[in-house]
Each structure stands twice: as C-alpha cells, then as structure tokens.
KELO-572727 format. One line per 2 residues: number of its first residue (from 1); their letters; for each residue x, y, z of C-alpha. Coordinates in nm, 2 decimals, decimal comma, padded with zeros to 4 digits, always signed. Example, Ala and Ser with C-alpha at 12.3 -4.5 7.8 and 13.67 -1.06 7.14 Angstrom:
2
1) as) +01,23 -00,45 +00,78 | +01,37 -00,11 +00,71 $
//
This chain:
536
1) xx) -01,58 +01,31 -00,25 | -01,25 +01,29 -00,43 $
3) xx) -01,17 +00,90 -00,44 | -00,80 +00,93 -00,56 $
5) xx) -00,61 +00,89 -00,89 | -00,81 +00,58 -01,09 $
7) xx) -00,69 +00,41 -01,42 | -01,00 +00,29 -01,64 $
9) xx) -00,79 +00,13 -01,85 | -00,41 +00,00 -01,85 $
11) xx) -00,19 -00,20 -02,10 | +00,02 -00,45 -02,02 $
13) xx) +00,29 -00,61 -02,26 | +00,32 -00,97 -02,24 $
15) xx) +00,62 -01,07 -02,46 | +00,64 -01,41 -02,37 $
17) xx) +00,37 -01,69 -02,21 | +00,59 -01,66 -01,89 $
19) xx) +00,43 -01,31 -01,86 | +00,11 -01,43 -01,93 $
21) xx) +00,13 -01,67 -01,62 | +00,29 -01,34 -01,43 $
23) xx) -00,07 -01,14 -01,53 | -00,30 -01,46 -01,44 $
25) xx) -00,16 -01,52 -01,13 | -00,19 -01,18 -01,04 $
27) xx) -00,60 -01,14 -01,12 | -00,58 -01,49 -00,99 $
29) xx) -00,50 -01,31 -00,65 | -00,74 -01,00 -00,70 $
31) xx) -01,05 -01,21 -00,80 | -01,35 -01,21 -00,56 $
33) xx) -01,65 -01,40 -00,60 | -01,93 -01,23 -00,78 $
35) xx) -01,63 -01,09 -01,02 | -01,71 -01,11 -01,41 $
37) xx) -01,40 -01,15 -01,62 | -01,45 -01,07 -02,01 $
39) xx) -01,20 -01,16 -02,25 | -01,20 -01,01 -02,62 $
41) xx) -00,95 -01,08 -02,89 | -00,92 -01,25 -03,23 $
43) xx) -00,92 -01,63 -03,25 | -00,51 -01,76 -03,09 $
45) xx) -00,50 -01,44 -02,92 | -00,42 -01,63 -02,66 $
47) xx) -00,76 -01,60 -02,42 | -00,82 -01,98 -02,37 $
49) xx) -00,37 -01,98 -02,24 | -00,46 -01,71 -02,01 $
51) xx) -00,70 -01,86 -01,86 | -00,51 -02,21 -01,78 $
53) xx) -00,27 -01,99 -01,64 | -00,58 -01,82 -01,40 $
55) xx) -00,71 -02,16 -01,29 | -00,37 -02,30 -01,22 $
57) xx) -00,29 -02,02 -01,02 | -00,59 -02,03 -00,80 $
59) xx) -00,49 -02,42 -00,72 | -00,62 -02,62 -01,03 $
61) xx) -00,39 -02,94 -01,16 | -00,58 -03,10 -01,42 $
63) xx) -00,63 -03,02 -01,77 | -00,79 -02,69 -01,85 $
65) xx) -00,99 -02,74 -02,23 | -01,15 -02,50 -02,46 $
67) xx) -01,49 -02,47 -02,41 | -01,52 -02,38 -02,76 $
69) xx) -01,79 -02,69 -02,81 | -01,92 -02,75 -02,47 $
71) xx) -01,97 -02,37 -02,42 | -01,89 -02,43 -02,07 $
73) xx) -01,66 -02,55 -01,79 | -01,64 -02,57 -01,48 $
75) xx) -01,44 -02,57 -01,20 | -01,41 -02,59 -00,80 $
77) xx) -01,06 -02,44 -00,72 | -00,86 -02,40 -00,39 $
79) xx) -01,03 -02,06 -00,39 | -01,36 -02,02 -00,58 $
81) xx) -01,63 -02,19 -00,80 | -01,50 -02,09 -01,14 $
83) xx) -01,73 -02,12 -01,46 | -01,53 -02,09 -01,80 $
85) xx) -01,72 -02,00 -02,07 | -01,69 -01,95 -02,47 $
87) xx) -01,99 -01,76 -02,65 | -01,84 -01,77 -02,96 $
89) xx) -02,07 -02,05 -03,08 | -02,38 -01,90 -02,97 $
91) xx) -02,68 -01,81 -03,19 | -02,85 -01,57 -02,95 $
93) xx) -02,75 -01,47 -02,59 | -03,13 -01,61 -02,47 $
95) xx) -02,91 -01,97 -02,50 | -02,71 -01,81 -02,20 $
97) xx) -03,04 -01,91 -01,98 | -02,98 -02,28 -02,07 $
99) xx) -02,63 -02,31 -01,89 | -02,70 -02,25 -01,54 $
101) xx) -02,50 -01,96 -01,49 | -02,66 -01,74 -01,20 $
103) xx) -02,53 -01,92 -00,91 | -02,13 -01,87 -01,04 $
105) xx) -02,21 -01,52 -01,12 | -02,35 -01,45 -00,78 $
107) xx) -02,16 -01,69 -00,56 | -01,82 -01,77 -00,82 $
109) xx) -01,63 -01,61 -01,11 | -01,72 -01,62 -01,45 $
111) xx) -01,43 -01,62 -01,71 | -01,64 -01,52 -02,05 $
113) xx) -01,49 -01,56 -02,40 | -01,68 -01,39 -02,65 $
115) xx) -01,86 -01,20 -02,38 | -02,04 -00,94 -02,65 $
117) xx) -02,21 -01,29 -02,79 | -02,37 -01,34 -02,42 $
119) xx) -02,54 -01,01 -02,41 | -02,65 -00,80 -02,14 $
121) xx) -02,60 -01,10 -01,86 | -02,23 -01,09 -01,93 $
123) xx) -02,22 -00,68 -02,01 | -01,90 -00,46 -01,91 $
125) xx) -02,23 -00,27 -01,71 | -02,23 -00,51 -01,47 $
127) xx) -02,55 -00,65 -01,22 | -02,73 -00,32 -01,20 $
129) xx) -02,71 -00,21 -01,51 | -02,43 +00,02 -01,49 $
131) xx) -02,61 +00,18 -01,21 | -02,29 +00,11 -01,01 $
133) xx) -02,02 +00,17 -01,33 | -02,04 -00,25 -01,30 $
135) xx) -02,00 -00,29 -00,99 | -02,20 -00,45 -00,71 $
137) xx) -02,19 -00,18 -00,47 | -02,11 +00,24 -00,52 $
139) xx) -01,82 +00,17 -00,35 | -01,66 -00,06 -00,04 $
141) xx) -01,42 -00,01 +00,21 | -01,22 -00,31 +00,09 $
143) xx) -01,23 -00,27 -00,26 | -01,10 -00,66 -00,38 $
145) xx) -01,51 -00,77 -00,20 | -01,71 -00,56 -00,41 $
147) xx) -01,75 -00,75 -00,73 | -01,72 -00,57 -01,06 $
149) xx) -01,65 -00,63 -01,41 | -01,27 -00,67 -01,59 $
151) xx) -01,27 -00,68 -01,93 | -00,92 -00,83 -02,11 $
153) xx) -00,88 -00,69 -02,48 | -00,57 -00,99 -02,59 $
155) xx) -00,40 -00,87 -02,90 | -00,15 -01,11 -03,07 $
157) xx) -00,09 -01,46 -03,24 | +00,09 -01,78 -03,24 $
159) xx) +00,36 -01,76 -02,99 | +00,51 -01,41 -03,02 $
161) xx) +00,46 -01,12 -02,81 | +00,09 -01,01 -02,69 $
163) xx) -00,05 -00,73 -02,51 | -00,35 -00,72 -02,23 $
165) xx) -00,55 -00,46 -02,22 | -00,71 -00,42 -01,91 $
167) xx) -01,06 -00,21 -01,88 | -01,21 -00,22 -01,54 $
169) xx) -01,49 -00,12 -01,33 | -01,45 +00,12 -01,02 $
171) xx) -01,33 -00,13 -00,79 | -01,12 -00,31 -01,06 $
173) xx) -00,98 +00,01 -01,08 | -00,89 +00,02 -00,73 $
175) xx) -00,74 -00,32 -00,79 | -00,46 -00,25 -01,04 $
177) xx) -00,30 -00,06 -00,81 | -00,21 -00,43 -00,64 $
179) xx) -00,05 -00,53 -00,98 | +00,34 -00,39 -00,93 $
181) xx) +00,36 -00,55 -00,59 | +00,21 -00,85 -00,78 $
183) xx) +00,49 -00,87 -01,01 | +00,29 -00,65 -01,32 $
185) xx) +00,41 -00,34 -01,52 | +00,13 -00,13 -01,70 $
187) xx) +00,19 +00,14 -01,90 | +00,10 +00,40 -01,68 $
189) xx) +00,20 +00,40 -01,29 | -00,07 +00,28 -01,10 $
191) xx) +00,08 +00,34 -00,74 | +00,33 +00,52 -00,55 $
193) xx) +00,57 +00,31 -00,33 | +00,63 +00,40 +00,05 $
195) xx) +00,94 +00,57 +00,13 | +01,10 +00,82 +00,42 $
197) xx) +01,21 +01,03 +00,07 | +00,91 +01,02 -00,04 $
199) xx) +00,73 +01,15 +00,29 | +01,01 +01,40 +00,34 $
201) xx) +00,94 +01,56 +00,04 | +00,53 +01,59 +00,12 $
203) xx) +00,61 +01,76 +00,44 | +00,94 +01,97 +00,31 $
205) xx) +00,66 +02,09 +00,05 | +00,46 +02,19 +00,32 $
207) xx) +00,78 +02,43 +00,46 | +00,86 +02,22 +00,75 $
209) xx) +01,23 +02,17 +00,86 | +01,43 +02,04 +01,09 $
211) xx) +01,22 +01,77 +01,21 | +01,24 +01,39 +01,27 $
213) xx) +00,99 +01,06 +01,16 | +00,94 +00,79 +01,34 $
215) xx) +00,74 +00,51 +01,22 | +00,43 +00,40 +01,39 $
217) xx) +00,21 +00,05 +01,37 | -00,04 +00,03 +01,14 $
219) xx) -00,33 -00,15 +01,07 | -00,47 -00,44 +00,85 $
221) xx) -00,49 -00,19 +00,58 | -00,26 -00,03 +00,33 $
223) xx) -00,23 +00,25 +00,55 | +00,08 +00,35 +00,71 $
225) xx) +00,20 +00,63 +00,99 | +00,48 +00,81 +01,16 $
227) xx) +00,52 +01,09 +01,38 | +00,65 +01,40 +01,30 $
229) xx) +00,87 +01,57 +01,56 | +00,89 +01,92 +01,48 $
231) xx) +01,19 +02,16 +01,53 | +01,00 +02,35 +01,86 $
233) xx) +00,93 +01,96 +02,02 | +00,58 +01,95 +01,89 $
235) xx) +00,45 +01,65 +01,67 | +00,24 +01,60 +01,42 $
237) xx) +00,07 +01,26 +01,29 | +00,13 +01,16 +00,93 $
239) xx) -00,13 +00,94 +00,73 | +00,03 +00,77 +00,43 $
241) xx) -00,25 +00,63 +00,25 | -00,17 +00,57 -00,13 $
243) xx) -00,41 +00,55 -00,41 | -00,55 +00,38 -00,57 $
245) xx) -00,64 +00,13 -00,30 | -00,62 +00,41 -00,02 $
247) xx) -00,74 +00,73 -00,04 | -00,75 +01,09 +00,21 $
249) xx) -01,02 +01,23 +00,12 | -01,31 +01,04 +00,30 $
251) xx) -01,11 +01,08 +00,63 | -01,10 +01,45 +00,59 $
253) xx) -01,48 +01,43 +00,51 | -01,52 +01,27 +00,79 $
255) xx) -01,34 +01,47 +01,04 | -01,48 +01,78 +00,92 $
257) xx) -01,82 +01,62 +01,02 | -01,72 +01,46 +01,36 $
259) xx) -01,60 +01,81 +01,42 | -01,91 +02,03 +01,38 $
261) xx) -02,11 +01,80 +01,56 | -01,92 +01,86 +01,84 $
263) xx) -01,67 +01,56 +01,85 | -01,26 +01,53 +01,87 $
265) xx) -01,10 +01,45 +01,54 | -00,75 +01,51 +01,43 $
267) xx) -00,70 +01,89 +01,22 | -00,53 +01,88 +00,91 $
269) xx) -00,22 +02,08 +00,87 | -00,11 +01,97 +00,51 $
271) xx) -00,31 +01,75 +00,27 | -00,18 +01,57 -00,04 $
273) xx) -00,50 +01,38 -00,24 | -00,27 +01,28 -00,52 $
275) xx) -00,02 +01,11 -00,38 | -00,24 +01,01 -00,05 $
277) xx) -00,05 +01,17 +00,24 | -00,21 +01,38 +00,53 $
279) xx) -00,07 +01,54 +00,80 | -00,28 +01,62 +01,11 $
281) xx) -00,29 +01,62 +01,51 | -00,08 +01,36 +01,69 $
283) xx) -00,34 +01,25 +02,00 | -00,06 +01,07 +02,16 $
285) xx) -00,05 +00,77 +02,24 | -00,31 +00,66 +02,59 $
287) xx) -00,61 +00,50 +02,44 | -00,95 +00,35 +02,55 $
289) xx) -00,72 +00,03 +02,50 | -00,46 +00,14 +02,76 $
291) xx) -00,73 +00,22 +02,99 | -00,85 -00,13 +02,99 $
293) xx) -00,50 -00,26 +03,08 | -00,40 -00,35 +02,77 $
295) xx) -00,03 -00,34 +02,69 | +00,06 +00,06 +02,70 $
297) xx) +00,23 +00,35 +02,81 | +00,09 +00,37 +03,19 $
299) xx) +00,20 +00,68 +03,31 | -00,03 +00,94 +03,47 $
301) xx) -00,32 +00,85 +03,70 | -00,55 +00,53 +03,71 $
303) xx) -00,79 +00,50 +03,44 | -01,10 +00,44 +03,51 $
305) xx) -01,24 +00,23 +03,20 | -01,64 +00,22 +03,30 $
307) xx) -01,68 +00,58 +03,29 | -01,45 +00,63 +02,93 $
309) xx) -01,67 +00,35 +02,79 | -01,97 +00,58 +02,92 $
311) xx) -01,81 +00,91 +02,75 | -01,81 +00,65 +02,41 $
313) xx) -02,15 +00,57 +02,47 | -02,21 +00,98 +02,49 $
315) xx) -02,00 +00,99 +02,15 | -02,24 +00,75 +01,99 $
317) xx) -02,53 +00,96 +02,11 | -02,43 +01,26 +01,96 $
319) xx) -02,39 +01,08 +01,62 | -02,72 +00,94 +01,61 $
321) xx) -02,88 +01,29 +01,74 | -02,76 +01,47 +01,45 $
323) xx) -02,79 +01,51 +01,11 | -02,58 +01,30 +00,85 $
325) xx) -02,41 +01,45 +00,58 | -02,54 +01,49 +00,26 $
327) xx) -02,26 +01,29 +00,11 | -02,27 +01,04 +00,39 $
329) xx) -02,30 +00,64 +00,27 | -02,58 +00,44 +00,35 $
331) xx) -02,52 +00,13 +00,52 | -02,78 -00,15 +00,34 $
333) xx) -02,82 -00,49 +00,33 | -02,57 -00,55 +00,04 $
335) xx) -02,31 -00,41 +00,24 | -02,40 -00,64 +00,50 $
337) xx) -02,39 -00,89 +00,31 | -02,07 -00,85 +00,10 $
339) xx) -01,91 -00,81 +00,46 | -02,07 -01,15 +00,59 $
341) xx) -02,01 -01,33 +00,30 | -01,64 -01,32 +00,42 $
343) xx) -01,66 -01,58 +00,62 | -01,80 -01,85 +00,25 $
345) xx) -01,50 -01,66 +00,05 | -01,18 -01,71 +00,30 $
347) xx) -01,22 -01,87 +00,63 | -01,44 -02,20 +00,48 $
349) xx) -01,14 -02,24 +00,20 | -00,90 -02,18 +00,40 $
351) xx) -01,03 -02,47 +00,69 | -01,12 -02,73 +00,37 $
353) xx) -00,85 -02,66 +00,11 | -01,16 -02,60 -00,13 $
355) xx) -01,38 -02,34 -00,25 | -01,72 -02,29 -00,08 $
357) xx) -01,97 -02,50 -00,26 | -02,26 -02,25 -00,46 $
359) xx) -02,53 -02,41 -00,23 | -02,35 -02,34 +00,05 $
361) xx) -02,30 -01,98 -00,05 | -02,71 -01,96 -00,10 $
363) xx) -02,76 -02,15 +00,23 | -02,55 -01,88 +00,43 $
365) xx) -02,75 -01,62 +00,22 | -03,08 -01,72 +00,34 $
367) xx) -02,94 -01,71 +00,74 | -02,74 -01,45 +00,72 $
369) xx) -02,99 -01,15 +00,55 | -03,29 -01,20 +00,82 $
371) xx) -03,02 -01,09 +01,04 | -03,00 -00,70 +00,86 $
373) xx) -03,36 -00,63 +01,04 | -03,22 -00,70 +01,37 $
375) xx) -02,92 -00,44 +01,36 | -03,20 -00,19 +01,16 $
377) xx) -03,44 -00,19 +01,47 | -03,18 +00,11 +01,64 $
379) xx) -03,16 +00,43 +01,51 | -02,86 +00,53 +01,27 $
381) xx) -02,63 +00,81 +01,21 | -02,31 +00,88 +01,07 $
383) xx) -02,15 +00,54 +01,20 | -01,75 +00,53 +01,26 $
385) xx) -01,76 +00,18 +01,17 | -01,44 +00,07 +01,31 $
387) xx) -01,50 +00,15 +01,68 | -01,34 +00,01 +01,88 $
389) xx) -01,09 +00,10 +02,19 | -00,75 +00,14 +02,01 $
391) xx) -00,94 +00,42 +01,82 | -01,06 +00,62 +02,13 $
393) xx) -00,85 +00,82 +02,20 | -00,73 +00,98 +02,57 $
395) xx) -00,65 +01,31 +02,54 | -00,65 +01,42 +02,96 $
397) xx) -00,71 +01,21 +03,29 | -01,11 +01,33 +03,29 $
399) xx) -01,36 +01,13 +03,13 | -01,51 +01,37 +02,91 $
401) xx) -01,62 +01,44 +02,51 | -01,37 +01,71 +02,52 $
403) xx) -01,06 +01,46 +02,65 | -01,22 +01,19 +02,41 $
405) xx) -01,10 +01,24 +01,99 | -01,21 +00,97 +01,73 $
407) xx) -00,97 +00,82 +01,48 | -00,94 +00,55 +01,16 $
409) xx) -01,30 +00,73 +01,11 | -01,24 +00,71 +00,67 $
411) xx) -01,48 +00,40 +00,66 | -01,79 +00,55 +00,82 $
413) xx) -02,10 +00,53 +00,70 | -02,47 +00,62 +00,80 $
415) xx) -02,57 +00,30 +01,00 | -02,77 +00,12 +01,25 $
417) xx) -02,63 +00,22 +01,65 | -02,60 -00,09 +01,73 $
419) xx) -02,32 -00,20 +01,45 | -02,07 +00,04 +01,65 $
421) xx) -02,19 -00,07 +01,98 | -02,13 -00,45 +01,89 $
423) xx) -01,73 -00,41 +01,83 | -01,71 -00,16 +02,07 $
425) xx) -01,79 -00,34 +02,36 | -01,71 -00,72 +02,21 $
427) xx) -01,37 -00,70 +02,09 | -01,09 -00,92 +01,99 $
429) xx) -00,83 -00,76 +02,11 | -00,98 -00,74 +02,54 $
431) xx) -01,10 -00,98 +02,73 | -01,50 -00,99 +02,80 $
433) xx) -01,56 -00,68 +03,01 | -01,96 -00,68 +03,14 $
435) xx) -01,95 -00,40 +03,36 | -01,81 -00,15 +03,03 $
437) xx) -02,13 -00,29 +02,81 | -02,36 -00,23 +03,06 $
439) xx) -02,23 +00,11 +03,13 | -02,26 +00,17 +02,75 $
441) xx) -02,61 -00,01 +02,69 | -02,75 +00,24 +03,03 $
443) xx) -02,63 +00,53 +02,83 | -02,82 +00,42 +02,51 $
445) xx) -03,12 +00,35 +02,71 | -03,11 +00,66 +02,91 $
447) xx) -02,99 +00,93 +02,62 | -03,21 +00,72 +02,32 $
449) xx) -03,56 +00,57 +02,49 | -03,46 +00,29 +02,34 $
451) xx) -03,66 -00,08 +02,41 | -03,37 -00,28 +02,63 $
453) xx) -03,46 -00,67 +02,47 | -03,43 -00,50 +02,11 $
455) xx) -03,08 -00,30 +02,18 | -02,94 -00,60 +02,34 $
457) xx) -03,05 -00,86 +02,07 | -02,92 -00,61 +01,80 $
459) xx) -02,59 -00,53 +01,95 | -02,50 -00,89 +02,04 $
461) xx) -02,61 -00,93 +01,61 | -02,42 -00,66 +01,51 $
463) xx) -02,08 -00,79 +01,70 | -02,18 -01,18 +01,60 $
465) xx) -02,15 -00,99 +01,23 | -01,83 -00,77 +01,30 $
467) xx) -01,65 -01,14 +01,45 | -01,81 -01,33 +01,09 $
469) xx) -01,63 -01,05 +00,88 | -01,33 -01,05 +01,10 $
471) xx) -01,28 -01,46 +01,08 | -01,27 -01,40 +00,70 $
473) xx) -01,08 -01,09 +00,75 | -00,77 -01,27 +00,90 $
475) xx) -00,78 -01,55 +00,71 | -00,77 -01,37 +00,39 $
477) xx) -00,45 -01,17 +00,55 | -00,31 -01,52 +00,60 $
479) xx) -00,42 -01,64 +00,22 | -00,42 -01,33 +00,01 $
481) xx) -00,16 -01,12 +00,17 | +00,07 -01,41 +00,36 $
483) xx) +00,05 -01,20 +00,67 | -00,06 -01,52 +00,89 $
485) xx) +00,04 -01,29 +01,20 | -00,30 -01,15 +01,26 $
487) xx) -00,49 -01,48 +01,24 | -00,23 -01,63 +01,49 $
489) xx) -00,25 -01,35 +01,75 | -00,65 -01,33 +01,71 $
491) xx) -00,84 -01,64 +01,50 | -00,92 -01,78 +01,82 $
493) xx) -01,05 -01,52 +02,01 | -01,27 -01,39 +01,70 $
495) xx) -01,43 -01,74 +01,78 | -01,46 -01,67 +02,15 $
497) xx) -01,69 -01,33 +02,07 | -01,89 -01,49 +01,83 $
499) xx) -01,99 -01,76 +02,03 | -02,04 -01,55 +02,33 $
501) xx) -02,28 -01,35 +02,09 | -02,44 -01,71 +02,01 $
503) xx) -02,52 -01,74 +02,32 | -02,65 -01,44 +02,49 $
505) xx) -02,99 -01,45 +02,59 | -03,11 -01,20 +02,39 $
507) xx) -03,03 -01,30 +02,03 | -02,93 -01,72 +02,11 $
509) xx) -03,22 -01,78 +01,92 | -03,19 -01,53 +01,64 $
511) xx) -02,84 -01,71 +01,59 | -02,93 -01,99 +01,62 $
513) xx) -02,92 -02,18 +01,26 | -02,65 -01,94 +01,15 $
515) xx) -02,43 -02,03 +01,45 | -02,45 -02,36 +01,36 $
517) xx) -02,41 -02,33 +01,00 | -02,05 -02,20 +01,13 $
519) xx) -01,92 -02,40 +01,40 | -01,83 -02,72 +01,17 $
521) xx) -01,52 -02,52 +01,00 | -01,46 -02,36 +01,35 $
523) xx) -01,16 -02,66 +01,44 | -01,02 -02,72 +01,15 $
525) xx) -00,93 -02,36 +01,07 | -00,79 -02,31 +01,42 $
527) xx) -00,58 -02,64 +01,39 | -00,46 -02,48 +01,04 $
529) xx) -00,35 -02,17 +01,17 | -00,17 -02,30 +01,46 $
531) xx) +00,05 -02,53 +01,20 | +00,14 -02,21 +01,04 $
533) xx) +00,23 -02,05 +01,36 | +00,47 -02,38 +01,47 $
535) xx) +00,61 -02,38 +01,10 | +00,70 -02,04 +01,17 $
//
C-alpha cells in the first residue's frame, strides 16, 4: 500500500551553534530507544557540539567529553540510557565486542562517531540486516517506537556555518515530518500544515460548492476531522491525515476489506494520498459509547447496550471467519513487544525523573514476551486494533451488523481475537460493565468453539497489554507532545483496568510477576500527573 510522500534524505543549514542546539533538541524529542544515530563528517565538523546539544536536551547538566580516547561514554538522562561513542580510534570493528554495547542498542540510544569504523553492528542497515530498510519492524502504527537508523552527514569547520544532512530509515523518515513543528527548516517540505483553505481547496477540487465545515474532535493521533455540510443538507466526513506521519491509504485498504466481508465502513467520495485528505460517509454521531450512557446526543429510543456489544461480538466473528488480505500485517511478537515496552520508555521516566535502567528493560522483557502465547491461543483475522465503543458506530435503533459500521480501522492488522476483545470490553473511557463481556465472550464461545478458561485468560492478557501500552501512551502525550490533558482525564483509570485484569481469575497468575514488576511506579506517576493538573 501507498504509505505517503517520504523524504530519504533532507538538508538542513545550521549557520550558527544556536541552530545546532535547535536540530539536537529536536532528534532529542524524536529519539526512541533502540534508535541508532550515526554521525559522519571531517574532524571539527562539529559532531562531538551536536551531540552536547542532544544530551542536554534530553535533561543532562554535566559535562559532555569527547570520547575520542575512552571510545565511549555513557549516560542515564531524564529520558533514555544514552551511549556516546567515537570509532575513530579503532583498529578493527571486532573491538566493538569489547565495549558492552548490546544492551544500549536494544534498550538505549547509541550516538556513533565514525560509525563506518564500527562495522556492520553500527550499519545504516540496521538490526536485520536491512531486511526492514534499518528499521526494527516493516512498519508501526506510531512511527517515533519503531527504532531505526539516522545517519548525520556534518559539513563545516571552526565556528562558521554548517550543514546536517539527514539520511534516515523508514520510520526516520516518518519522523522528519515532526521537524517544522519542532522549530527545523529542511530543504525540501516535509509536511503540509492544517488549514480550512487548505481543506476547502481538496473538496472545491472535488466540485463541491456551497457547503459548510465544522470541526470535529479528534484523537490522540495527528489526525483531524470535520463535517461537511453539503448544499442539499447532506454531510460528508472529512479525514485530514497529513504525511508523512499520517497517511490515507491503509484506511481505504481497510475499508475496502471490512466491506466485502460483509461489514459497515465509511465509502470514499474523494481521496487525496498526497496531501493526506479523504472524504467519505458521515455515520453520525450515536455510538456504542452513547449507548452505554456515556456523555452523548440521547435522542431516539433506549439503547440497549448488551445486545450492541453482542452485534460487536458478531462483527469480530465475521473477521476471524474470513480470509485476510494478501497485503494484511501480521501482528508478532515484536509488535507486541515495541507496544509493551511503552510502559520502560515513558510512564517509568516520567514517575522517577530518570531513564529506565538497561536491566530493568531486560527484566520487563523476560515477563512481558511469555505473555504473546497467551493472546496467540485464539484464532486471528484481520484485527481492527483500536476497538473499542467510540468507534462502533449506531447507524438505526436495531441491533444489527447492517445498523453497526466500523471506524479509525487504518491500524488493523491480522491478529489474535482476543487483542480486540480485551479493549473492547475493558476500556478507559466506561466504567466496568460485566454483563456486556459476558454477552460478548457467549458469542465467541457459541459462533468460535472456542475453550472458555483459554478465551478468558487471553482476553483479560490482551486488555492488561492494551492498558500497559496505554499508561505509556498518555504519559508520552504529557512528555513528548505537552498534551497532559489525556493523562489527567484517564492515567488513573488505565490503572483501574489493568489491575482488574491482574486480578481476574483466569489470568491472576499469568500476571502475576509482571503486575508486580509495575505497581511500584503506579503512585508516583499518578501523584505527578495530578500536580500538573493543579498547576494547570
């Protein structure tokens, strides 16, 4: 599938060191760990400066030296384990063995001068061998967590001007399109802004007139939407997702799919893959959130939630029945991992004011990937991923597939049942509902043949994994993005689903050591998040 407009490589002029801190601080805020940073450039082309600039900027006060003679520093920021390293002085890259590196370039960031010197472990082909184009995974739905490879090519001398220039891998590549909003000026644009001119003139080009926008609410992505009110009263929905870091086409992939299996997605009337806009079906506004008494428009008759969680159930059926796409994603265990590993990258900093210590990152490792084979023991299909009751659509007063349509369906992938069952029916946003997940685990029984102790345990796993991803989730909003607004509204009710997943009967001893393994940052980063919201 098309994945959008990517820049492989970008230049950026620094004329002065003050843009040099500018262009640190901003990788500073796009760095994940696993991330392999290599910097080329003659001797004073200012590689060692930029990276005092990097290590400030993630939260470090003390001196920064060369490692031109100890081949290696290292460093435990505010945000991550960082490992500074100069080959130059190398004789062959099998002295790269001697340094302990492995740990930092699973669990850290490695910042590699003379990275040609270090051979194939510090390669622009990353950890499969280019298998990946250097990155960890093919691709992720949250491109900053999939760790790839950056390579800086400085060009300059003494204390005049400079230029960066930035080659990256795939998700890297998603990445720069962060830079403008990060203060950063390339050479080529590397994303669109968001503007009503900008969305009139998609949907003029499409021969509309005489219509109106209103702006909806979004999401925690960079996605944004309005509805189109057309000149006969009818509206449309319009999906502004720009590229680099958004894309279209994997919704309308996605759709298309949903759709000849039988299930409700939104039609696309007008489609713009360049510039990331999409204009299909407006479902209204009654979801499988309103129906559970959420805040909502209320008009019409009752709602009976039981029986739309059972039509959901149905949904879910029909996705494992059928056949997944060709081009459909599988969902593996580095995927589950790089989404667990959330919780060690952002919410542990964020509760200690320190990065996550490389032990602990191997410690959670060894808990956390046992849990994969849980979640695998039910059957997969193409997965929506993100399913959860704002996304379930009402579209009449009868429970029924028909009067049920699916949407934020982009991220699916081909995945274990009971990943969708888990946030479906254990969500942050409702309060505990028992009678809805045992309307949707009889379904599963009934429709799949499906052993009752193993659905349960994986379903309570699968949500224990959605609420670990989600903790780390917010609190990077709150870090990264300084949108602390999520993490007030929902931090401590993420904590009330996992540890009601800790303790059901079916998977308490499953989650046992990794439950633990959480619950000592569990205070701290609530008491942190509640000082933001009373500083607010």
């Amino acid at each position: 599938m098309q994945q959008g407009t990517l820049h492989e490589k970008i230049t950026i002029a620094l004329p002065d060191e003050a843009a040099t801190a500018t262009l640190a601080g901003a990788l500073a805020t796009m760095l994940c760990a696993g991330d392999l940073v290599r910097l080329n450039g003659p001797m004073g082309a200012g590689k060692t400066t930029l990276v005092q600039h990097l290590l400030r900027a993630l939260g470090w006060a003390e001196a920064v030296p060369s490692p031109t003679y100890t081949l290696l520093q290292t460093y435990r920021t505010a945000r991550w384990q960082v490992a500074h390293l100069d080959c130059y002085r190398l004789n062959s890259p099998a002295e790269l063995a001697a340094l302990g590196l492995e740990d930092y370039r699973q669990y850290g960031v490695v910042l590699a001068e003379w990275p040609e010197r270090g051979g194939a472990a510090l390669s622009a082909q990353g950890p499969n061998g280019g298998l990946n184009g250097g990155d960890l995974l093919p691709y992720h739905i949250n491109s900053i967590e999939n760790p790839g490879v950056l390579t800086l090519d400085l060009q300059g001398e003494g204390k005049g001007p400079r230029t960066a220039t930035l080659t990256g891998s795939p998700s890297w590549q998603r990445r720069f399109g962060m830079l403008s909003a990060l203060g950063v000026q390339a050479d080529v644009p590397l994303t669109r802004g968001k503007s009503e001119e900008q969305r009139r003139a998609f949907l003029d080009g499409l021969g509309l007139t005489n219509y109106s926008l209103q702006g909806q609410s979004g999401d925690w992505s960079g996605r944004s939407y309005a509805r189109v009110t057309l000149a006969d009263g009818r509206t449309q929905m319009l999906m502004d997702s720009p590229p680099p870091i958004e894309t279209v086409a994997e919704y309308c992939a996605v759709a298309d799919y949903y759709r000849s299996i039988g299930l409700t997605t939104a039609r696309i009337y007008g489609r713009d893959d360049t510039a990331g806009y999409l204009l299909t079906d407006d479902f209204g506004d009654r979801t499988l959130w309103h129906a559970m008494g959420a805040k909502g428009p209320q008009d019409g008759p009752p709602l009976e939630q039981s029986a739309w969680f059972r039509v959901a159930a149905q949904a879910l059926v029909r996705q494992v029945r059928s056949a997944p796409p060709a081009w459909g994603r599988q969902y593996n265990r580095t995927d589950w991992w790089i989404e667990g590993v959330r919780f060690t990258n952002w919410y542990m900093p964020f509760a200690t004011d320190e990065a996550t210590a490389l032990a602990d990152y191997a410690r959670w490792q060894a808990l956390l990937m046992p849990l994969y084979e849980v979640l695998n023991t039910t059957p997969r299909g193409l997965m929506q991923w993100d399913c959860q009751s704002p996304n379930s659509m009402l579209l009449g007063p009868e429970p029924s597939l028909e009067n049920y349509a699916l949407i934020d369906i982009q991220d699916a992938r081909i995945a274990p049942v009971a990943q969708d069952v888990g946030l479906l029916v254990r969500n942050i946003r409702t309060a505990r509902h028992d009678a809805d997940e045992e309307a949707v685990i009889k379904v599963l029984l009934e429709e799949l043949g499906l052993e009752e102790a193993t659905l349960r345990r994986a379903v309570a796993v699968g949500a224990w994994h959605h609420m670990v991803r989600i903790l780390g989730g917010l609190t990077r909003l709150a870090v990264r993005d300084g949108r602390p607004g999520p993490a007030q509204a929902y931090l401590a009710r993420t904590w009330e689903v996992a540890a009601q997943c800790a303790a059901d009967p079916y998977a308490r001893e499953a989650l046992a050591e990794a439950w633990e393994f959480m619950l000592p940052y569990r205070e701290a980063g609530l008491q942190k998040i509640a000082q933001l919201k009373a500083a607010a």
